[in-house]
N, C-alpha and C positions, 0 to 999 in steps of 0.2 A: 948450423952445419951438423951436431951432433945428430939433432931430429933427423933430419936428411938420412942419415945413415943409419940411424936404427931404425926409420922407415924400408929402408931400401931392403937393410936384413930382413926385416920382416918381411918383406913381400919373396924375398927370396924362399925363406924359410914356408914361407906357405906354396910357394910353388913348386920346391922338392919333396912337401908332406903330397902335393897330389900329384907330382911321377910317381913315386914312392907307395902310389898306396897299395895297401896290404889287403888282400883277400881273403878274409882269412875263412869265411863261408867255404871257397873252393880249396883253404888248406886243409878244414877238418874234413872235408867231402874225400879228399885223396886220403886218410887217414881212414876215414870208414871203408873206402873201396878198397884198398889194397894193405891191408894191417889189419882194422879189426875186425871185422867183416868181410872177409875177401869174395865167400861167397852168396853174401848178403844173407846169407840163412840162420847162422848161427849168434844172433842176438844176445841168448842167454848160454854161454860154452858149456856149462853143466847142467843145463835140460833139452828132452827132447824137442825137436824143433815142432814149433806150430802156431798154428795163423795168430798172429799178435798184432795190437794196436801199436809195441815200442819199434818195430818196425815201420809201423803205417807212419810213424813221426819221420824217421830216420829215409821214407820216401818221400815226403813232404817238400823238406831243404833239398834234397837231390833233385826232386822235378824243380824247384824255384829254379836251381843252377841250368837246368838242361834250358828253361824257359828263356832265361837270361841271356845264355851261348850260343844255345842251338849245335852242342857241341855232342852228338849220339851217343859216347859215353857215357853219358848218365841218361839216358833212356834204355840204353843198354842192360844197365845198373838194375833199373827197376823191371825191365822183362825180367830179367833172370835171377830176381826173385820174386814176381808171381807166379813166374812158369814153375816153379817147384810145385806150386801147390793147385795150378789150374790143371786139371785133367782134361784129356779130348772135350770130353763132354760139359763141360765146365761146371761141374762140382768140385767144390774148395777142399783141398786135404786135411783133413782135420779140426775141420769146421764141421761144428755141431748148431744146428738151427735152435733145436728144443733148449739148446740152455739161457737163450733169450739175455744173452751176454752183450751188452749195447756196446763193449771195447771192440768187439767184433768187425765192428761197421764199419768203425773207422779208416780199416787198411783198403776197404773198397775206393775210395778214392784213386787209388794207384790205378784201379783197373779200371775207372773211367776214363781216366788218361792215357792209357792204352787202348782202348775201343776205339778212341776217338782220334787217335792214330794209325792205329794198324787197321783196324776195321775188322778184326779176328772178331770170331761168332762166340769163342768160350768165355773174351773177359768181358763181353755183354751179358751172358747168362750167368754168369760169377756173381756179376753187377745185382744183373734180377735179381738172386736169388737173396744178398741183403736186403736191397730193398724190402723182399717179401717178410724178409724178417721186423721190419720195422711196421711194415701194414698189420702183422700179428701179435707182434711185442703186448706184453700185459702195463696196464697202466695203471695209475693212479684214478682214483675217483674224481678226481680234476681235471683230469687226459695228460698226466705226464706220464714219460717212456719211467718205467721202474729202474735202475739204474742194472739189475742182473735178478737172474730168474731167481738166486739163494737170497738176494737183498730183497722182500719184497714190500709194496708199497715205497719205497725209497726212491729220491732221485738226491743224486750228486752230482755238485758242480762238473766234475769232470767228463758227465756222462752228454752234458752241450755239445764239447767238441768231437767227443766220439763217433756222437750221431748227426745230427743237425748239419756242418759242411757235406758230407754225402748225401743227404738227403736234401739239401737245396743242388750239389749238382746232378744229381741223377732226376731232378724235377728239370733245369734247363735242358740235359741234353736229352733226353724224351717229351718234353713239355707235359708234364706234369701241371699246371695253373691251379689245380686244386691243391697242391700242397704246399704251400707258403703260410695258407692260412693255418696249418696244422706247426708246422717251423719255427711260425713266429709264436704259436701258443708257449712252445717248450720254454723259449726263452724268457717270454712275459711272466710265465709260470713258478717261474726259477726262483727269479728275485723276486717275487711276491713273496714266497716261503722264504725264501734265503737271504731276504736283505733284513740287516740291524736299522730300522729304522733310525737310533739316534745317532751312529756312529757311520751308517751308510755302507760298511764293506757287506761281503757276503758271506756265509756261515758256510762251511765246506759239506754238509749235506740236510737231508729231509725225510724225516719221518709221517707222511700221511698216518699209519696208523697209532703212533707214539707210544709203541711196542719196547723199542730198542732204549738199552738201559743209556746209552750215549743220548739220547733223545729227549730236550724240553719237556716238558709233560704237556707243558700249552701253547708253545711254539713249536713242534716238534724237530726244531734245530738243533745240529750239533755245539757243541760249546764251543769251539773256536777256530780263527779263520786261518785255513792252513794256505800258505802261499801259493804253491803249485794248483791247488782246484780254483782260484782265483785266475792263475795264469790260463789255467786249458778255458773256462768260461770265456776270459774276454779273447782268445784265438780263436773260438768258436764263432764267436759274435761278430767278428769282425771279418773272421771268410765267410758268411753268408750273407753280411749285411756289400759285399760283394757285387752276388748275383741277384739278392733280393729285387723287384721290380719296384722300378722308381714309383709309377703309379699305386701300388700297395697300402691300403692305407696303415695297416703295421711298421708298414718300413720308419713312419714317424716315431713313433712307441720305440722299435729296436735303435734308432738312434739316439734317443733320450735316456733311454737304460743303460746306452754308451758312455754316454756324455757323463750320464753319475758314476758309470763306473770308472771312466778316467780321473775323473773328480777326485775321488778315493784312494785309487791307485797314486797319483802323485802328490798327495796329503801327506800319506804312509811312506814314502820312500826317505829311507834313512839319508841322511848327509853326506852317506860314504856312495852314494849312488844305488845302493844294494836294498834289499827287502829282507826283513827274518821273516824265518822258516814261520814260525807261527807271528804271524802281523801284529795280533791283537797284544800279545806279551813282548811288545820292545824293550831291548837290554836286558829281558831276563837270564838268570845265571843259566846257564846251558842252552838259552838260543843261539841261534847262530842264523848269521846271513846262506841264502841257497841257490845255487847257478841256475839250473833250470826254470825258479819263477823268475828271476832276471832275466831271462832271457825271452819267456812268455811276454814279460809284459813290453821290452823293451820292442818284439815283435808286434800286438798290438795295439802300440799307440803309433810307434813308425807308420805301418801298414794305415790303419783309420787317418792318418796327417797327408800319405800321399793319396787316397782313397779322397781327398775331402770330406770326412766325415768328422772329424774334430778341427778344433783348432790348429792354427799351429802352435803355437802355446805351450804342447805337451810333445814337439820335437823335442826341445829343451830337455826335458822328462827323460825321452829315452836316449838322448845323446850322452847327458851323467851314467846312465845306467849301464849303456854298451861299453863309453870307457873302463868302469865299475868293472865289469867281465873280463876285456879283455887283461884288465890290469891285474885284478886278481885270480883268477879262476883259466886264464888261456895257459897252456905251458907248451913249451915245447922240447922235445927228450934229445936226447946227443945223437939220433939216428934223422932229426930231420919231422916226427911226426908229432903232430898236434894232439893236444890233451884236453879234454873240458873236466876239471877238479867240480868238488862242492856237490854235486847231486844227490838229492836223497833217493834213494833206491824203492821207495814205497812209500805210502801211507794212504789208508783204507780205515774203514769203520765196519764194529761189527765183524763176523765172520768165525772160526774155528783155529785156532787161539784166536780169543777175543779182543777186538779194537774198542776203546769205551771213550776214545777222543779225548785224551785228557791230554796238556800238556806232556806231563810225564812219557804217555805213549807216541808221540810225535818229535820228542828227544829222542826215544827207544829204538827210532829207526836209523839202520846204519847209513853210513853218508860215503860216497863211489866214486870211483874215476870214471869217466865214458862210459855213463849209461846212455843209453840210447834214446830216453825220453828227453835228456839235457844235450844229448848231443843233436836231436833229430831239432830239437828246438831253439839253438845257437844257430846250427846251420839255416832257420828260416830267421832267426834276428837279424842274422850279418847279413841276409841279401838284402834283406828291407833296409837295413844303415848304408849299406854299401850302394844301395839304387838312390838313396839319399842325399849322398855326397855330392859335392859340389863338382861341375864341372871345369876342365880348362875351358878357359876364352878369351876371343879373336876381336879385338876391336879395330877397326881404325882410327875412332877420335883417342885412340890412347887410355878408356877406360876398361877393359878389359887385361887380362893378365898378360898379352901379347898382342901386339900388334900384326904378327905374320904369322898365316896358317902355318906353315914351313919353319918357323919358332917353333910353336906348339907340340908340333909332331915330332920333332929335336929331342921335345926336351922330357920324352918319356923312352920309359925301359923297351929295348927290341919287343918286349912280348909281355904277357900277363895271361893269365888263368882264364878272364872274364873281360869283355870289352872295353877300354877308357871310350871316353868321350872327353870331344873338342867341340862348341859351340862356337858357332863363327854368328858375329853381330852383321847387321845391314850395309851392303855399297859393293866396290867391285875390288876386288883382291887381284891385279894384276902381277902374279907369279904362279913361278910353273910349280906342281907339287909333287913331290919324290916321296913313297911309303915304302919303307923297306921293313917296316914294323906287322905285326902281328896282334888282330883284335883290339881294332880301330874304329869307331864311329863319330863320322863328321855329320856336324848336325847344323844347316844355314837357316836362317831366320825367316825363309821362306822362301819358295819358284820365286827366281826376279827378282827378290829382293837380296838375296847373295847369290853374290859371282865370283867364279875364279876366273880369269881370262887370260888366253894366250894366243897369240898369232904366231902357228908353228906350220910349215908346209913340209910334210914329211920328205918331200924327195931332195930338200935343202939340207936338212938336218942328216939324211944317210950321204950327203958327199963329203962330209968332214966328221961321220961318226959311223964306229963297225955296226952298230945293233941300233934299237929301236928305241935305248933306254933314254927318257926323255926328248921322244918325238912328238908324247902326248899334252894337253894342258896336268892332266893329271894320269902322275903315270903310277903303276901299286905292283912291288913285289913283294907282297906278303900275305896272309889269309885272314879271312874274318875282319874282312874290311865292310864296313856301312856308310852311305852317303845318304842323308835323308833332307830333303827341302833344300836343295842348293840347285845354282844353276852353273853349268860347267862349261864352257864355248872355247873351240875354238875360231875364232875371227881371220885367219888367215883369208879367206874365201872372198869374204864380206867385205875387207877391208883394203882386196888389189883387185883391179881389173883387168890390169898388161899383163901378156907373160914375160919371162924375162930367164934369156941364156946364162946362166955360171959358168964355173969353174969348177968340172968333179972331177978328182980324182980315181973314186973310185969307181966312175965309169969305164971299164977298158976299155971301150972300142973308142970312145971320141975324147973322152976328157971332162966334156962337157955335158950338160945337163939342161933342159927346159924347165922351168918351174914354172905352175899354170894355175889359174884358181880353184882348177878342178881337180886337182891330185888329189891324196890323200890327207887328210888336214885331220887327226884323232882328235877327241876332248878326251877321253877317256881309254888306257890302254894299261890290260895289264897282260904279268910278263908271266910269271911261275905261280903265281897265286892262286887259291880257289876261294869260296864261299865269299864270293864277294854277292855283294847285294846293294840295290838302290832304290829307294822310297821317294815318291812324290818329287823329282829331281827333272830336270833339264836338260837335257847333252844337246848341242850348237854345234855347228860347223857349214858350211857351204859345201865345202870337197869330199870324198871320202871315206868309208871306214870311222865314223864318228864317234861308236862307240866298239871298243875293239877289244871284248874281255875274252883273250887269247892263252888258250892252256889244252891241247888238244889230248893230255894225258889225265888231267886231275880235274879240269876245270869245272865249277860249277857256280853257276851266276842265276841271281836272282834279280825282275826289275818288276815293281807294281808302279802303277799310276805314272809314268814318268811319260814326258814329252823327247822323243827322237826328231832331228831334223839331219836332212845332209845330203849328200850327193850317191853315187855306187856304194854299193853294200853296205849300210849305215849303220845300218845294225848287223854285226856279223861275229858272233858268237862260235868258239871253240869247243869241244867237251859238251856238256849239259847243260843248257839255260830255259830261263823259264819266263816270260813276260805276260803281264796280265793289267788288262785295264790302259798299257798306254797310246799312244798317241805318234803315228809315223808316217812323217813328210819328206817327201823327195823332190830337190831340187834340178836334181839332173843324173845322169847317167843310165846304166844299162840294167840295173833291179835295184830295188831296197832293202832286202834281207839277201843273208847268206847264213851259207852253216858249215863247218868242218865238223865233222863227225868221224872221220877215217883213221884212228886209234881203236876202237870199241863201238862194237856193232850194236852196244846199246845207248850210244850217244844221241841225242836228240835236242833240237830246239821246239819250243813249246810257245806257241803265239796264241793267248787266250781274251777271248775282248777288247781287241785292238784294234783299233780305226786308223786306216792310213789314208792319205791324202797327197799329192804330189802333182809336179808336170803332165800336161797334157799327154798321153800315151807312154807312161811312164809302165815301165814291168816290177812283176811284184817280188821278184827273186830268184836265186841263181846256184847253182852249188857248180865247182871242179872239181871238188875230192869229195868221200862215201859221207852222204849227209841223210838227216831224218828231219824231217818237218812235220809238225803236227800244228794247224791254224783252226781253232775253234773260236766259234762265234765271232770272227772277226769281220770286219766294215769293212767295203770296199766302195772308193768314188765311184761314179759314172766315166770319167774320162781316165780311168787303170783301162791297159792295153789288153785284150781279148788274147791273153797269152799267159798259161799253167809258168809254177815255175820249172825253172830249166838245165841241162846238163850243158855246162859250156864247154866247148872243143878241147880235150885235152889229151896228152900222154898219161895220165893218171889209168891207174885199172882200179875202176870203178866196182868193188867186192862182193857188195851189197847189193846190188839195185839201185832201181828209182825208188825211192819210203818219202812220198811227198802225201800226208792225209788231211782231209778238210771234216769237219760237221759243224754244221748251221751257220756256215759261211753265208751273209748277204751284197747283193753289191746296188749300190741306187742305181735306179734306173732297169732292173733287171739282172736276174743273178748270169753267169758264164756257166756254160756247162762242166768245164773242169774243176768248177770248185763243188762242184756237189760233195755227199756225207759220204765218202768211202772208208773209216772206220773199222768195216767188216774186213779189208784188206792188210791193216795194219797188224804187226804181228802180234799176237795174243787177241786179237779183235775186240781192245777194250772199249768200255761207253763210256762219251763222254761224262759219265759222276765220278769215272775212278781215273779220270786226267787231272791230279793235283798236282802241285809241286812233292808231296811226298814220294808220288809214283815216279817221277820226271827223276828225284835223285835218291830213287831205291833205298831209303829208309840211311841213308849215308848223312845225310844233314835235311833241318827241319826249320826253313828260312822263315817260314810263315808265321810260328808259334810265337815269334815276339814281336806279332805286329800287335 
């Protein structure tokens, strides 16, 4: 009996560690955006401001979070502070080409993240213009990048990560194919010079012409391994081993220089979970452990574990280490803001006062609260542990942490920073599901193979209830909700044939009510929410309005890949939606889509490679109140009715217009002449390349980034 019960506690206790969990990625993120940095510019308070790598870090963790949320504020974050320094023209403020500074490069990452959002012409030529710098950089008589145009012949550890992640992504998003082979030299190159053969870590830099008095005389290696140029190396290695192309024959080489270099990294990691500052001197009197290479490394080997590039093996690794941080080095002040302790604020070799690498000089450096290097490198740790974490889950045979999706969803906080996830197992989960929570994603074990199911007929449920709340199988009032691989039905339709007279009271005139199979029968139906979105998903029903994400002021809905079925307006979107890729059948009634749009004249539904399919003479869609339709490249049967869609009779005053536009609409058997490309009609007379979801919700949310 005892067991019993401290099983039970335990299961408990792990079930409120993961309501409970802690974010702490998006705590120090609100700590950099609104406290230390408010205007992201000022990094260093007591110098002038200018293009820095310690910020290119500190954009790094903020794009993880935005990638993660899709939450604009942190895209926001990182416009406005490129925009400081991009000019019209897009030359960089303060950036000087000629001083062949490889820390330089680094902040370019932001701006390919921006091009490749916004489509702005300046953070493309920003972009170029490092790049250009790297095609020109002076190098080594080996072909390595020199680490800065004052260090020459020199490459440093830290000069990997500086250069190399921008330089492998400005190669995918131009296609680049020639320069991998250049990428992966830098790396190979590294550890040929910088690795201790008998002891395996890597020496914090390199002297090709073994000039520099810090400098082996026949290995032209620094004396000893400082932790942090260790950390920026394996961050380096492991965002390019990323994008690197599987086919490569390098990419085998950079995963084996991986492999040893995890190897070593978890050899060296002290008991306490932590690493001293200088590796090679463990427990020397004035080492000391340091936040920032804790956090590099704990970033990756996470990163490489879910990447499958390592074992898992070295989860282990970084799981001691993140606790390590958070335990000692996280603080938080009586105002509520988060603190990253422990960072060493520099260390360099060489230079005016001189660095001569010696122990001594790597004590000599002062050690900071929230420097930007340890904090920009925390905030990319935590999302990797925190992408880590274990999810809740739905079982039915009982091995799962719940048996009922509607448990799960219970048993977390109204809200969080960053999305939970609930993992639903295999069968069919008959209950209805109520979200009234906030940054939600339910995840089923595949189309068809999880179900939610309900047999709900809407016009049942309004004669003994005022509103709609729980009319649906699944109903959501809240935002930043995701369904991804479920199937969601309602069966009402399916599963009666008769109709059948009630009792309503809330019908005035008669009392009574027809319920029919054709009503309205939701599977899905939300109330005040926005950003909801659905992946690779199902929605069922016979009757109806089946899938019904209804928010005519805020709403913005996302659906890729997913199958629609149903009766009248089946898909009948509120606000701004966007569907791409799925699948819509019509059983019966008078059109398959609808749109409210009559809030905001720039509301619009967005149908892009969708194939519908339905009853014989079935219509494709319908609006009564001010709607915008936009159907690209969507499929049309042979037996859809030779009829545009349509303005149905109403007392509505219609604002807008007809805003009904087609391009590369086909139909089998012959296209309809009302769906040809009219485009040029629509306002702004976009082409079809700049109809994304980014355009659909005006840079407002960015559903697509974490597919």
């Amino acid at each position: 009996m005892k067991i019993l019960r401290i099983t039970c506690l335990l299961t408990f206790l792990a079930f409120a560690a993961q309501a409970q969990q802690r974010f702490y990625s998006a705590d120090m993120a609100r700590t950099v955006m609104e406290k230390l940095w408010k205007d992201s510019l000022t990094v260093h308070p007591d110098k002038p401001v200018k293009w820095t790598y310690d910020q290119g870090v500190v954009l790094r963790g903020i794009e993880g979070l935005w990638r993660r949320s899709g939450n604009p504020v942190y895209l926001d974050y990182i416009r406005h502070s490129m925009d400081f320094f991009i000019r019209d023209d897009g030359s960089i403020r303060t950036y000087k080409q000629q001083d062949f500074n490889i820390d330089n490069v680094m902040p370019g990452r932001a701006l390919l993240v921006l091009y490749k959002t916004t489509g702005d012409e300046r953070y493309r030529k920003a972009a170029a213009t490092l790049r250009a710098q790297l095609a020109a950089h002076p190098r080594t008589k080996a072909g390595g990048f020199w680490h800065k145009k004052i260090y020459p012949w020199q490459m440093w550890l830290d000069g990997l990560y500086m250069g190399q992640p921008f330089y492998a992504e400005y190669a995918v998003a131009f296609k680049e194919d020639s320069a991998w082979n250049d990428i992966a030299r830098q790396f190979i190159l590294m550890e040929s010079v910088a690795r201790d053969p008998a002891k395996g870590w890597l020496l914090h830099g390199y002297d090709e012409s073994r000039e520099q008095r810090w400098a082996d005389p026949k290995t032209g290696r620094s004396p000893h391994v400082w932790a942090r140029a260790m950390g920026w190396y394996g961050m380096g290695l492991v965002d390019v081993l990323e994008h690197f192309p599987d086919k490569h024959p390098a990419k085998a080489q950079l995963k084996a220089i991986l492999e040893r270099y995890a190897a070593v990294v978890a050899a060296r990691q002290d008991r306490s979970g932590l690493w001293w500052n200088v590796i090679d001197q463990p427990g020397r009197d004035k080492n000391y452990f340091e936040a920032s290479a804790a956090c590099m490394f704990t970033y990756t080997l996470a990163k490489a574990v879910r990447l499958g590039l390592l074992s898992p093996k070295y989860k282990s690794t970084a799981d001691k280490a993140y606790a390590a941080i958070v335990q000692r080095f996280i603080r938080k002040d009586a105002d509520g803001w988060t603190h990253l302790d422990g960072t060493v604020a520099v260390s360099g070799l060489g230079g005016n006062p001189y660095r001569d690498g010696s122990f001594d000089y790597y004590m000599s450096e002062k050690v900071v609260t929230d420097d930007p290097k340890g904090v920009g490198a925390f905030i990319q740790a935590a999302g990797e542990m925190e992408m880590a974490a274990p999810p809740l889950t739905v079982s039915k045979d009982g091995k799962g942490d719940f048996t009922s999706i509607q448990a799960a969803i219970n048993s977390l906080p109204d809200s969080a920073p960053l999305p939970r996830v609930i993992r639903i197992g295999e069968g069919v989960f008959r209950e209805k599901i109520y979200i009234e929570k906030d940054r939600l994603t339910l995840v089923g074990a595949g189309r068809g193979k999880t179900v939610i199911s309900q047999a709900i007929a809407r016009d049942r449920w309004r004669c003994g209830h005022m509103d709609d709340w729980g009319v649906a199988t699944v109903n959501v009032d809240g935002s930043d909700i995701t369904f991804r691989t479920l199937t969601i039905e309602n069966t009402f339709g399916f599963d009666v044939t008769d109709s059948v007279e009630i009792d309503c009271p809330s019908d005035t005139v008669t009392g009574r009510k027809m319920i029919t199979r054709n009503g309205h029968q939701m599977a899905l139906r939300t109330m005040n929410g926005t950003r909801i979105k659905a992946v690779g998903c199902s929605f069922r029903a016979y009757g109806g309005d089946t899938v019904s994400p209804w928010d005519v002021e805020d709403g913005m809905f996302y659906f890729r890949d997913c199958d629609m079925e149903g009766g009248v307006d089946l898909y009948c979107p509120r606000g701004w939606a966007w569907a791409e890729d799925c699948r819509i059948r019509v059983h019966r009634g008078t059109a398959a889509v609808w749109h409210d749009g009559s809030r905001h004249e720039d509301a619009k539904t967005v149908l892009r490679n969708c194939a519908f399919d339905g009853y014989d003479g079935f219509r494709l869609g319908r609006y009564h109140r001010d709607a915008q339709f936009y159907l690209i490249g969507c499929r049309f049967p042979q037996n859809m009715k030779d009829e545009d869609i349509y303005l149905v009779p109403t007392s509505n005053v219609i604002r807008w217009g007809r805003r009904v536009y087609y391009a590369g609409c086909t139909r089998e058997g012959g296209d309809y002449a009302w769906h040809r490309d009219n485009l040029q009609a629509a306002p702004g007379a976009p082409r079809i390349t700049q109809i994304t979801p980014d355009w659909v919700f005006g840079g407002r949310w960015y559903p697509a980034i974490s597919e």
